[in-house]
C-alpha positions as CSV (number, residue, x, y, z in Angstrom):
1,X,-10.0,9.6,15.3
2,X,-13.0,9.2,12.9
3,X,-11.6,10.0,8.9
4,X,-14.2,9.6,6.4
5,X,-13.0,8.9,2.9
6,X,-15.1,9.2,-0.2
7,X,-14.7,9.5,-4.2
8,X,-15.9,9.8,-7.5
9,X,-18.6,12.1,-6.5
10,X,-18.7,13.5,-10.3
11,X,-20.0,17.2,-9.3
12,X,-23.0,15.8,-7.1
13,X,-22.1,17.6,-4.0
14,X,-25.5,17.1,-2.6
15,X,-24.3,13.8,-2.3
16,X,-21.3,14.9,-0.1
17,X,-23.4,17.1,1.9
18,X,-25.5,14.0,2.8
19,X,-22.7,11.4,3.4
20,X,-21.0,14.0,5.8
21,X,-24.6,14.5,7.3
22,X,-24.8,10.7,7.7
23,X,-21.8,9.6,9.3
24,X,-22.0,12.6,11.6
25,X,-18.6,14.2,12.9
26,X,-15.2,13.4,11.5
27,X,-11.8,14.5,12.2
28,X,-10.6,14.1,8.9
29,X,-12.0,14.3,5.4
30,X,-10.6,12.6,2.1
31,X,-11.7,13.3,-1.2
32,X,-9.9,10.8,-3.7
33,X,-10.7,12.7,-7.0
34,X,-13.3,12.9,-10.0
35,X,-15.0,15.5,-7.5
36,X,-16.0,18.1,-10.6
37,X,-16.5,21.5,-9.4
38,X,-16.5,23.8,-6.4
39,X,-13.8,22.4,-4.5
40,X,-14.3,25.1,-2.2
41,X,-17.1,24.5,-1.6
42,X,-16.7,20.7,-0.6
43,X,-14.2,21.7,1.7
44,X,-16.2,23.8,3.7
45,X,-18.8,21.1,4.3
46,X,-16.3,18.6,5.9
47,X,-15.8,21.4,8.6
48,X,-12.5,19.1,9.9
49,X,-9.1,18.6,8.4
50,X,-9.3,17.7,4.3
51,X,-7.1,16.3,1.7
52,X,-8.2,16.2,-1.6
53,X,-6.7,15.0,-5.0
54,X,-7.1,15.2,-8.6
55,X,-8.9,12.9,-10.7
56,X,-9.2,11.9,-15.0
57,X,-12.4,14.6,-14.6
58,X,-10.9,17.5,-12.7
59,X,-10.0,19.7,-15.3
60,X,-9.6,23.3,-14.6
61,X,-9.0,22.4,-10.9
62,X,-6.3,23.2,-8.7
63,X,-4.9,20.0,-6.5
64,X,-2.2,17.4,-6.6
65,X,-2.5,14.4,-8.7
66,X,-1.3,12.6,-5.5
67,X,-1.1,13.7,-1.9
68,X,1.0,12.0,1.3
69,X,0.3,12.8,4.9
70,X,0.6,10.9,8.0
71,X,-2.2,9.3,10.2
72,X,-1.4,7.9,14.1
73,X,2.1,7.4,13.0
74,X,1.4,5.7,9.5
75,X,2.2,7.0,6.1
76,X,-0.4,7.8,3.7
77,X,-0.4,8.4,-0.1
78,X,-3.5,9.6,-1.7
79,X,-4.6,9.4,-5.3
80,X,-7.5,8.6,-7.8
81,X,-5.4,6.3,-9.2
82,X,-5.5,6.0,-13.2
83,X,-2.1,6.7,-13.4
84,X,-1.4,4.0,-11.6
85,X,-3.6,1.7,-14.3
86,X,-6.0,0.6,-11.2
87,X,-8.8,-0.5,-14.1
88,X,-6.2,-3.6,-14.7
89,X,-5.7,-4.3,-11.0
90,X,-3.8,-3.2,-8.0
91,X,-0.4,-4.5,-8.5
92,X,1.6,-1.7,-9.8
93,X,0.0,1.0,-6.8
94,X,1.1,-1.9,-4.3
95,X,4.7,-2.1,-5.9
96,X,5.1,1.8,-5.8
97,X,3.8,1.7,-2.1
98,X,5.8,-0.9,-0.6
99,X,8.7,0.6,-2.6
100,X,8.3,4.6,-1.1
101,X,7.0,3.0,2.3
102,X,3.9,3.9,2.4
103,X,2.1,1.9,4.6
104,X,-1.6,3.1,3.7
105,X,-2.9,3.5,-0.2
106,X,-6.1,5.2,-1.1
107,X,-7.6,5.1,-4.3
108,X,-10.9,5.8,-6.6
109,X,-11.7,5.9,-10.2
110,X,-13.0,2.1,-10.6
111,X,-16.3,3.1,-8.3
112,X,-16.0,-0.1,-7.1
113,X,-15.3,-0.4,-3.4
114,X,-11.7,-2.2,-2.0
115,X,-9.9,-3.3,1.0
116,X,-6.7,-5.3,1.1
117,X,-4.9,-5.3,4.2
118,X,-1.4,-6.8,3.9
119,X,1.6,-7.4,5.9
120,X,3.1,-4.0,4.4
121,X,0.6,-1.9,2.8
122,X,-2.6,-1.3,3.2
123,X,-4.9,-0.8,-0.2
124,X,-8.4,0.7,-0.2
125,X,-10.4,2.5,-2.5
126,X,-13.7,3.5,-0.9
127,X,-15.8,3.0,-4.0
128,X,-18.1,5.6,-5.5
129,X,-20.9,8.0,-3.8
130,X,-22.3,8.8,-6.5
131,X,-22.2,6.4,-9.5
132,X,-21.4,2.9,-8.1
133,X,-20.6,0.2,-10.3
134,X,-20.0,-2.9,-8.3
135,X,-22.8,-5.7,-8.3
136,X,-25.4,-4.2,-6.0
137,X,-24.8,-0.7,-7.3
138,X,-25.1,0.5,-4.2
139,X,-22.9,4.5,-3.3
140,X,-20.5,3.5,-0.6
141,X,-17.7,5.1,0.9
142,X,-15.0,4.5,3.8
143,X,-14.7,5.2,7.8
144,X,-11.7,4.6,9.3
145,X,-11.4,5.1,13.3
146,X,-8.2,4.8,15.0
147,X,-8.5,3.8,18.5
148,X,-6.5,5.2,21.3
149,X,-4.1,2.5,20.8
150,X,-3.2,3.4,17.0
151,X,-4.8,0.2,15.6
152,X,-6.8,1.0,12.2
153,X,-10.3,0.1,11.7
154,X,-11.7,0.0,8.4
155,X,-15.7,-0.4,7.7
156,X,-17.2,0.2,4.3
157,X,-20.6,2.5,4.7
158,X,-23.3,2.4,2.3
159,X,-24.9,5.8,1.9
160,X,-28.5,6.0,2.6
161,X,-31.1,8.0,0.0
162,X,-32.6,11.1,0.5
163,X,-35.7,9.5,1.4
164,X,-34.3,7.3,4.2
165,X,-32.4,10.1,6.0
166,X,-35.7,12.1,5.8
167,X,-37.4,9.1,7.7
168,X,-34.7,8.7,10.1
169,X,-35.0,12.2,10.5
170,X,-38.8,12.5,10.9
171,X,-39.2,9.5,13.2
172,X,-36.4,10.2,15.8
């Protein structure tokens, strides 16, 4: 199972259409907030299984502030994550996790990317694909594959520019 999860995508769903077209195909699409406008629309592009949530700059949309699901067995919670204060640090979204037993957290918001892996929880935020704010400034976002024996894989992905998936395209 191949899930890609993105965020903070601020309205530029060109960006979203070229992440998806990137990665190539997925089994299960997560949008972790501060996506803007036409939600509709973004779910149609991911063409697989999608959760989305609502983030500080969704206004006048209609999701959940937070979302819970399972994957291969494991609990998930979903959420951009300011209400959790994730500007200051991780530590009260771990406590609330560990404490409802979720065993996988995904956040946004910060735009920069993260990925703890602990004995009981597992914390990532996949950074931002559209305005990126970690040294490097570079748009990332999150695969992870489950193999056929349930064990997570987690890789960070850095999205290539318009100009480079043209040349990809051009010289195949």
């Amino acid at each position: 199972m191949r899930i890609l999860v993105i965020s903070d995508s601020h309205g530029k769903n060109d960006d979203v259409k070229r992440v998806l077209e990137q990665v190539g195909e997925i089994d299960m699409f997560i949008h972790l907030g501060d996506i803007e406008k036409n939600v509709e629309y973004v779910k149609e592009l991911a063409k697989c299984e999608t959760h989305m949530v609502l983030g500080n700059n969704d206004f006048f949309i209609d999701l959940p502030h937070e979302d819970s699901f399972e994957i291969a067995g494991k609990k998930v919670l979903i959420t951009h994550g300011h209400r959790f204060y994730v500007g200051y640090g991780v530590d009260k979204l771990r406590e609330y996790a560990v404490d409802n037993g979720y065993d996988i957290v995904m956040f946004g918001h910060t735009h920069r990317p993260y990925l703890e892996i602990g004995e009981r929880v597992t914390i990532l935020n996949p950074g931002s694909i559209s305005y990126p704010r970690q040294d490097g400034r570079k748009c990332t976002y999150m695969l992870i594959e489950v193999d056929r024996e349930g064990e997570f894989h987690y890789s960070r992905g850095v999205m290539k520019s318009s100009l480079e998936m043209f040349y990809n395209d051009f010289f195949k």
